[in-house]
MOPAC internal coordinates of N, CA, C and O (Angstrom, degrees):
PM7 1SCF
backbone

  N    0.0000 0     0.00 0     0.00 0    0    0    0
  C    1.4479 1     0.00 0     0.00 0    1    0    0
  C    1.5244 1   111.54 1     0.00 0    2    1    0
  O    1.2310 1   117.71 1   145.85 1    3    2    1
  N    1.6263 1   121.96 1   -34.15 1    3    2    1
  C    1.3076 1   116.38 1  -148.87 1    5    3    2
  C    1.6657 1    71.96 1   -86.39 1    6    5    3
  O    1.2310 1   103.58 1   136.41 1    7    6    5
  N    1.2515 1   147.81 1   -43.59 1    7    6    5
  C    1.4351 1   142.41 1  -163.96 1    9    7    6
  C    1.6132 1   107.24 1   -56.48 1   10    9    7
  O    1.2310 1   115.25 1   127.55 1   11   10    9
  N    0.9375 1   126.61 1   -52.45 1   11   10    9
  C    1.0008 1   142.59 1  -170.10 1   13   11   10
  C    1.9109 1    95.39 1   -63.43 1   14   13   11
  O    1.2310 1   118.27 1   132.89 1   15   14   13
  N    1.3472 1   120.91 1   -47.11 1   15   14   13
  C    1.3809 1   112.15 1   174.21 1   17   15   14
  C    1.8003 1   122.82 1   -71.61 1   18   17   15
  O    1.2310 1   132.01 1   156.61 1   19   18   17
  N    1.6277 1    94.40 1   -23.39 1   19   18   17
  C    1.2811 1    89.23 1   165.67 1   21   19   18
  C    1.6538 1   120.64 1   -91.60 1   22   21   19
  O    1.2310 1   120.21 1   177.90 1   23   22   21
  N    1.2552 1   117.20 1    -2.10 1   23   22   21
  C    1.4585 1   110.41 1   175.16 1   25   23   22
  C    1.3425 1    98.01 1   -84.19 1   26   25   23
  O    1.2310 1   110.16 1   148.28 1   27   26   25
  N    1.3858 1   136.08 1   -31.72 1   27   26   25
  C    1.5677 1   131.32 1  -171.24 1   29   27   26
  C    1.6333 1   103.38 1   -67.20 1   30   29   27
  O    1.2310 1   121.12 1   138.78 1   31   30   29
  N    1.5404 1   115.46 1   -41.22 1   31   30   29
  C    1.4996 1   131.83 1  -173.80 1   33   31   30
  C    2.0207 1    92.42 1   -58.85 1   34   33   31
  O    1.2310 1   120.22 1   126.76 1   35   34   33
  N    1.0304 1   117.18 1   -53.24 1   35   34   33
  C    1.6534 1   125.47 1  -177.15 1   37   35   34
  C    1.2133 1    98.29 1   -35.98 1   38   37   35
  O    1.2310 1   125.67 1   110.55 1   39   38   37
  N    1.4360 1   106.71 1   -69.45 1   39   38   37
  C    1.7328 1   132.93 1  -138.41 1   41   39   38
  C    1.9291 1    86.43 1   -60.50 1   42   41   39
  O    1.2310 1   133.82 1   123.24 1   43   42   41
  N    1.2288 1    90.89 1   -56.76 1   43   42   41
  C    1.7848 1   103.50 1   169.66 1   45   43   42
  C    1.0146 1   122.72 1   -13.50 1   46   45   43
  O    1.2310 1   124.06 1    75.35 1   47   46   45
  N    1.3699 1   109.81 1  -104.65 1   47   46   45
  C    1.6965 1   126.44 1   137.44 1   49   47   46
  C    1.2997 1   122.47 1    11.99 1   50   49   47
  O    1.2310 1   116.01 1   122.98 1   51   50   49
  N    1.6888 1   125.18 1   -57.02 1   51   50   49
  C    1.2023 1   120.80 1  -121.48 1   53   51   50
  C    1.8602 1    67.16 1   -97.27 1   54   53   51
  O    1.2310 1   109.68 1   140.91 1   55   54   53
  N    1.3364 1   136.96 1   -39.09 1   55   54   53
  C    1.5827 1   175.43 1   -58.56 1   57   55   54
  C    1.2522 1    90.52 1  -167.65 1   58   57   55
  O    1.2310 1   112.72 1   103.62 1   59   58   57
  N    1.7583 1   131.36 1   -76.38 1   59   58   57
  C    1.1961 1   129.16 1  -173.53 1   61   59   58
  C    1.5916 1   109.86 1   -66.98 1   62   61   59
  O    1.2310 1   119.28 1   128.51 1   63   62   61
  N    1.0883 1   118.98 1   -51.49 1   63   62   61
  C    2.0765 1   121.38 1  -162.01 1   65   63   62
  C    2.1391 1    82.83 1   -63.92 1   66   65   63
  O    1.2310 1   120.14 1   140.80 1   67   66   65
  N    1.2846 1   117.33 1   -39.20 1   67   66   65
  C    1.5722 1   112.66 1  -159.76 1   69   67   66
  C    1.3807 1   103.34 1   -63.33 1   70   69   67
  O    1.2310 1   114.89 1   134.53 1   71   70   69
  N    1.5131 1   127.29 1   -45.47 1   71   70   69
  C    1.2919 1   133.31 1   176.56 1   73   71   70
  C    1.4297 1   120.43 1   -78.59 1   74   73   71
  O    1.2310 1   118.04 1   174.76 1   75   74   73
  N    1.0853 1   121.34 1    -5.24 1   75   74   73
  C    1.5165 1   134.83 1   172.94 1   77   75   74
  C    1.2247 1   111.16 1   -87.79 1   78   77   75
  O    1.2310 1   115.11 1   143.80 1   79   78   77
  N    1.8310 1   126.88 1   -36.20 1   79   78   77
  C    1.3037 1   126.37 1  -168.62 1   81   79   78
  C    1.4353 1    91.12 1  -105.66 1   82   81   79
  O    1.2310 1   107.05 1   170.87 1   83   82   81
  N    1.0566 1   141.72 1    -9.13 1   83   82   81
  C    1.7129 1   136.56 1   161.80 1   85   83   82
  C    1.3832 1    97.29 1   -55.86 1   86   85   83
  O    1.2310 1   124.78 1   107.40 1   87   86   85
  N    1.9182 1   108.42 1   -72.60 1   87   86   85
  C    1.8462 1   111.76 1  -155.63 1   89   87   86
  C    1.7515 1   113.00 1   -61.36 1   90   89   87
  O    1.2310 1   130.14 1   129.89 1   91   90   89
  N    1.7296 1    98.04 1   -50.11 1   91   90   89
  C    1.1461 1   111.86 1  -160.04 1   93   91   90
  C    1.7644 1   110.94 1   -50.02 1   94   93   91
  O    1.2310 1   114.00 1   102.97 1   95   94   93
  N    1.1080 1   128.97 1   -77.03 1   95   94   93
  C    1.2136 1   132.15 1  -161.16 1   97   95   94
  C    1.8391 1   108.94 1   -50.49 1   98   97   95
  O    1.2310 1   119.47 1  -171.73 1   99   98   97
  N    1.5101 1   118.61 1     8.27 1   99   98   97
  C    1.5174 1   116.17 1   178.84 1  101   99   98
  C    1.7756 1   107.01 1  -119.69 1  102  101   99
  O    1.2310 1   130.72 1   177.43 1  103  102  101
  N    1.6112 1    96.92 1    -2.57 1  103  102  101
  C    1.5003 1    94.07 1   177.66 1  105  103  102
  C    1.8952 1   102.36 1   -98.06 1  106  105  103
  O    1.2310 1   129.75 1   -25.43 1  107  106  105
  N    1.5133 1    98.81 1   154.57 1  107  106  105
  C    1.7288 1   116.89 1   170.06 1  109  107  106
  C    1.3841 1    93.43 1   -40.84 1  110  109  107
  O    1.2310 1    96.13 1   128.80 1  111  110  109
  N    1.0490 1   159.66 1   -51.20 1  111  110  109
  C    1.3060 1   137.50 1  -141.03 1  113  111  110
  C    1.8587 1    98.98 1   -76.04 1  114  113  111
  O    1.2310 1   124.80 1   145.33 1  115  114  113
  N    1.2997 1   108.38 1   -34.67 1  115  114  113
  C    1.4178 1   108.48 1  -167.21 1  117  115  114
  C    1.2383 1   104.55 1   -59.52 1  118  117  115
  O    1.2310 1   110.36 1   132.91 1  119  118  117
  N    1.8048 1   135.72 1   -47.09 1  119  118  117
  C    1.2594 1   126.34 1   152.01 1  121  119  118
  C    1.5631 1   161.88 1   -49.15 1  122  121  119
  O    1.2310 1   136.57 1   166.10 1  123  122  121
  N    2.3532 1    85.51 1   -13.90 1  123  122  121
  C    1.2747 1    88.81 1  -165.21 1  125  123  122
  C    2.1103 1    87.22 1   -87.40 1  126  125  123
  O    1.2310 1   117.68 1  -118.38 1  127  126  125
  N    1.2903 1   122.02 1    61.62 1  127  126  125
  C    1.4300 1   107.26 1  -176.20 1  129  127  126
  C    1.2267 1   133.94 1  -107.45 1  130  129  127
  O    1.2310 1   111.96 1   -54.69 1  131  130  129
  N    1.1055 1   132.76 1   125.31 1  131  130  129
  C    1.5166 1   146.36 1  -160.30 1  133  131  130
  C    1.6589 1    99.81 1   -46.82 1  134  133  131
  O    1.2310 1   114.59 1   117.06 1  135  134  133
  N    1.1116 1   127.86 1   -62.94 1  135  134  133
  C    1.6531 1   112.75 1   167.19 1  137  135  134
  C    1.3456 1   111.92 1   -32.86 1  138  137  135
  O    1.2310 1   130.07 1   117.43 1  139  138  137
  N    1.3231 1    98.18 1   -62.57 1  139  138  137
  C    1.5284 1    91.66 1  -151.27 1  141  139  138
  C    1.7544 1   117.81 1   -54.99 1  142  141  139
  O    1.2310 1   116.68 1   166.39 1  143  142  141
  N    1.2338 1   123.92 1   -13.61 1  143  142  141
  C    1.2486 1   139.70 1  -176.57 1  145  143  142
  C    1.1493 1   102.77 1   -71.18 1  146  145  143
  O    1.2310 1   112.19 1   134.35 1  147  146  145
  N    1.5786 1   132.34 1   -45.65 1  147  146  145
  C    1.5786 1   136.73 1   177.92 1  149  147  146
  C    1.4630 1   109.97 1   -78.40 1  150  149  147
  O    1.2310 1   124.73 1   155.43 1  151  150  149
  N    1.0780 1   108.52 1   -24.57 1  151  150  149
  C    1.9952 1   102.00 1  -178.61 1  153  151  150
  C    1.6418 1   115.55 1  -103.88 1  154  153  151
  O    1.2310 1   106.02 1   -89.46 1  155  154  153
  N    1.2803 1   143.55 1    90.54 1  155  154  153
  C    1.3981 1   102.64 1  -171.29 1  157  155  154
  C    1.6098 1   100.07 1   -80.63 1  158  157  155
  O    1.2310 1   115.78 1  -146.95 1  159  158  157
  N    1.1606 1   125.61 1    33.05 1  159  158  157
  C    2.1019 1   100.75 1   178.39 1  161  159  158
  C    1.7701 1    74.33 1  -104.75 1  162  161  159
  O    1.2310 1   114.74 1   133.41 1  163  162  161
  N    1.0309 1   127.57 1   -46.59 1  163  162  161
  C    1.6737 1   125.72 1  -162.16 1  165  163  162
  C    2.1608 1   101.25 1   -57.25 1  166  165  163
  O    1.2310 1   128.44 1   146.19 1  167  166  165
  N    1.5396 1   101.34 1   -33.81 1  167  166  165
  C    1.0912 1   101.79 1   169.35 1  169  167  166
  C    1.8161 1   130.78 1   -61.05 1  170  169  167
  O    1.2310 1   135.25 1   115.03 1  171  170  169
  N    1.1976 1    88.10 1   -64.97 1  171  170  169
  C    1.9216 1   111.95 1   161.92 1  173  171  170
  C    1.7478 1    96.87 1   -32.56 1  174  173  171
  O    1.2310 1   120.43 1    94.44 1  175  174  173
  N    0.9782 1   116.78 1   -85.56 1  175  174  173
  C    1.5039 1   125.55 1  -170.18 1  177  175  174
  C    1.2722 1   105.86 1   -46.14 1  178  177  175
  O    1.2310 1   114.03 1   106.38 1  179  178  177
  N    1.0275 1   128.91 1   -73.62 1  179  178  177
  C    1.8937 1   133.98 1   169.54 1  181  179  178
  C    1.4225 1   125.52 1   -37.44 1  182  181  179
  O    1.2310 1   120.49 1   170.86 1  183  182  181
  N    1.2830 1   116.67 1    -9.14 1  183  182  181
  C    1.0504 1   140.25 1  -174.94 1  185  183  182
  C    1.5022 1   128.22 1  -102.81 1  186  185  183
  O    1.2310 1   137.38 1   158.58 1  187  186  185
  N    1.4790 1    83.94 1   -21.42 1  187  186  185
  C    1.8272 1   101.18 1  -160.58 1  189  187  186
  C    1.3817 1    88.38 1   -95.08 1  190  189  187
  O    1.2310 1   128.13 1   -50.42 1  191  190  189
  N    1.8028 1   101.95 1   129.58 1  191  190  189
  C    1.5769 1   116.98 1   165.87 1  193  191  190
  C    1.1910 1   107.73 1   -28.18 1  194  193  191
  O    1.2310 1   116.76 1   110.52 1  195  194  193
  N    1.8752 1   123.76 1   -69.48 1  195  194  193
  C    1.3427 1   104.58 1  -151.46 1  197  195  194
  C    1.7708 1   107.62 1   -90.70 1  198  197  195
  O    1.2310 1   125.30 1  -135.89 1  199  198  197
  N    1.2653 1   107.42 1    44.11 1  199  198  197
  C    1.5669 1   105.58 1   154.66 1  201  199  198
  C    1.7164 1   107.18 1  -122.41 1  202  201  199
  O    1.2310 1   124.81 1   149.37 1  203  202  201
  N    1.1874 1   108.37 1   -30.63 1  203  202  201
  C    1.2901 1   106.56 1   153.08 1  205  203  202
  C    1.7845 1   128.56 1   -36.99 1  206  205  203
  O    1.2310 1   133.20 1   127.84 1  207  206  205
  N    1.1271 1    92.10 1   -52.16 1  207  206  205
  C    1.7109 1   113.39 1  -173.02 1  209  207  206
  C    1.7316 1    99.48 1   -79.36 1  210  209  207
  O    1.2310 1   131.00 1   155.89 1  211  210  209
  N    1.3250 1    96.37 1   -24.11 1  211  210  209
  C    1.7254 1    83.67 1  -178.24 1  213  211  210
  C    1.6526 1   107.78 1   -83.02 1  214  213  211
  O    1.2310 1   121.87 1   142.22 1  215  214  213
  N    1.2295 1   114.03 1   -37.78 1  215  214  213
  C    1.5082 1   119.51 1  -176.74 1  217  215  214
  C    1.5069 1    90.81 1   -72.84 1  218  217  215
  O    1.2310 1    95.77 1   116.51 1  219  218  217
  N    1.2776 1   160.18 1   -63.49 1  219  218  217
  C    1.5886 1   151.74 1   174.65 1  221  219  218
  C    2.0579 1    93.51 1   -25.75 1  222  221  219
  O    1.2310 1   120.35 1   117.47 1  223  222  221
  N    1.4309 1   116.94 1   -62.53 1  223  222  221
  C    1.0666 1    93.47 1  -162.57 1  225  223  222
  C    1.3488 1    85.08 1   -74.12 1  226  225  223
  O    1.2310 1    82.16 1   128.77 1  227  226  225
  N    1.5328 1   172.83 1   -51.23 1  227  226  225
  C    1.2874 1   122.52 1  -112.57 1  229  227  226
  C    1.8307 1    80.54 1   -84.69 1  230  229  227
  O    1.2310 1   108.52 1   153.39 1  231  230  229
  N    0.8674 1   139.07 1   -26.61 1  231  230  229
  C    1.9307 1   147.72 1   171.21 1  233  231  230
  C    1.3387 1    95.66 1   -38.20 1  234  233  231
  O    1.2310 1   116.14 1   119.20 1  235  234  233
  N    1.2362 1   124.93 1   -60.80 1  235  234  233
  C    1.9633 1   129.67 1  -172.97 1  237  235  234
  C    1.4874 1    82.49 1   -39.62 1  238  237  235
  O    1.2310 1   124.32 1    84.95 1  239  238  237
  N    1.5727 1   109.31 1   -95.05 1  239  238  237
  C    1.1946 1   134.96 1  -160.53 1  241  239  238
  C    1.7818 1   106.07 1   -10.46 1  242  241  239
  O    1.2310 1   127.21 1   111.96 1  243  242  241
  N    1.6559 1   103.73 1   -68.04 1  243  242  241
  C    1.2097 1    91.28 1  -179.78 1  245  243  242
  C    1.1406 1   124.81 1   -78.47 1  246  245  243
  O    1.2310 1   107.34 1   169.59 1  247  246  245
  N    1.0634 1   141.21 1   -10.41 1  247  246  245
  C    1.6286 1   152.79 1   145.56 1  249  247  246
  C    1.6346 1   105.91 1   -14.03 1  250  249  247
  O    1.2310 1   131.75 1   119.40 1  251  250  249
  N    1.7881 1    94.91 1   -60.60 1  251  250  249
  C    1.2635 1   114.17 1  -157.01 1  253  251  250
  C    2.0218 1   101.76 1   -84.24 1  254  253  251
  O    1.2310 1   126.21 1   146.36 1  255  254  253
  N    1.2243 1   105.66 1   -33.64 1  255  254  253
  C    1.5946 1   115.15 1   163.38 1  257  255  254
  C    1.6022 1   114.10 1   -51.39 1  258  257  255
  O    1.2310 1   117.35 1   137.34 1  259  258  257
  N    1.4686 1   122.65 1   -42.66 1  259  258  257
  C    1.2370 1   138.87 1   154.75 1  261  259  258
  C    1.5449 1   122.76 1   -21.64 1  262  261  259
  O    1.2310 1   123.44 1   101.43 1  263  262  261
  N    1.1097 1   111.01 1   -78.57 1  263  262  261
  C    1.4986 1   149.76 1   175.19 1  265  263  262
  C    1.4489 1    94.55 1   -43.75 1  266  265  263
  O    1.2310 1   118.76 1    86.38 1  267  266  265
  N    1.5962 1   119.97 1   -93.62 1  267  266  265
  C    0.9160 1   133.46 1   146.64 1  269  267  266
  C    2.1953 1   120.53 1    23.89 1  270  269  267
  O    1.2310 1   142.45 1    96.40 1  271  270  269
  N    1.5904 1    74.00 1   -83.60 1  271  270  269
  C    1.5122 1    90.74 1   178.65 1  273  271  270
  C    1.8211 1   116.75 1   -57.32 1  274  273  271
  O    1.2310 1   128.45 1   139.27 1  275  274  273
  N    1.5140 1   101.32 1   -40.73 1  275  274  273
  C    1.6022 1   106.63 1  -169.89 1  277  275  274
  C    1.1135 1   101.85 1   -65.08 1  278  277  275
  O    1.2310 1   109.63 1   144.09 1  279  278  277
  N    1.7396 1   137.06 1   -35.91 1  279  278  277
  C    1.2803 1   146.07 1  -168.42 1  281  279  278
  C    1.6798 1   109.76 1   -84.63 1  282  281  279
  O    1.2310 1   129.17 1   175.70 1  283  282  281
  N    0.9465 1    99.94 1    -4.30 1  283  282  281
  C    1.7116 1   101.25 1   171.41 1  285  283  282
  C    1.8282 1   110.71 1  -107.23 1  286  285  283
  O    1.2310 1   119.13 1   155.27 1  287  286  285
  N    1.1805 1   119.27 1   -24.73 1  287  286  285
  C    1.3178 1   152.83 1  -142.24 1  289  287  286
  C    1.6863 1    91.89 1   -52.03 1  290  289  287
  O    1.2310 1   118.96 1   130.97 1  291  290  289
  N    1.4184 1   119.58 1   -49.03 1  291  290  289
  C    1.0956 1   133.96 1  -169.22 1  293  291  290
  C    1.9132 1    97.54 1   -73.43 1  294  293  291
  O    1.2310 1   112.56 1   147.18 1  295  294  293
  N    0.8728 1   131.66 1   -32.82 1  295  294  293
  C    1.1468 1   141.40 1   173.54 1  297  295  294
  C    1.5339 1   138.22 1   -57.08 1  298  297  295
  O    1.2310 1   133.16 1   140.08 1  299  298  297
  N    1.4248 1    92.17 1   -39.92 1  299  298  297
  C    1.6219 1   111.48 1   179.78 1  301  299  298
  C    1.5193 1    95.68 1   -90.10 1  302  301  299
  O    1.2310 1   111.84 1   177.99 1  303  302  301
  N    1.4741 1   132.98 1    -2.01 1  303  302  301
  C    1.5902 1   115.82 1  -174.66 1  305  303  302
  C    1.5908 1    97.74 1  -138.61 1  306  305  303
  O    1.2310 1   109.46 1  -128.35 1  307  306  305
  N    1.3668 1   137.36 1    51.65 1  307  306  305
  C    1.0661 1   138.81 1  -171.52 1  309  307  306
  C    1.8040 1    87.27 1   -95.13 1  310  309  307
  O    1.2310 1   123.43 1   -31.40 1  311  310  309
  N    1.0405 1   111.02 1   148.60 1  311  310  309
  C    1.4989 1   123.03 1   153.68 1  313  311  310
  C    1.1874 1   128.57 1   -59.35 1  314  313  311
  O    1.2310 1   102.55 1   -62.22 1  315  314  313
  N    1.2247 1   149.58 1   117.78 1  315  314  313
  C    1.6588 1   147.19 1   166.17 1  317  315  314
  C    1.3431 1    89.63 1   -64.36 1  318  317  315
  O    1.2310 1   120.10 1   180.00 1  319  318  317

């Protein structure tokens, strides 16, 4: 039973960080950031669409690890 609560706790997880690294990196907050004010190369880079777009996909990925997982779900807890 307790497995089964921690695979749901995963699936969670896997669900919240995936939709966080999709939205987050296209909202103002991602710019308004205290690093980035002290570095400008950390700025430049953090800034740049396609690192943006890369952190959105590593978010897909687990989105898609998500999915993934629920569709096997029945699988990993079958009875011998």
């Amino acid at each position: 039973m307790i497995n089964k609560i921690l695979f749901v706790i995963y699936i969670l997880y896997c669900f919240e960080v995936g939709i966080f690294l999709v939205i987050f990196p296209w909202m103002r907050l991602w710019e308004q950031n205290l690093l980035l004010e002290y570095s400008p190369y950390l700025r430049f880079v953090f800034l740049n669409n396609f690192f943006r777009g890369a952190v959105s996909g590593l978010g897909l990925a687990n989105l898609m690890l998500g999915v993934w997982e629920i569709a096997h779900f029945q699988q990993y807890f079958r009875k011998a």
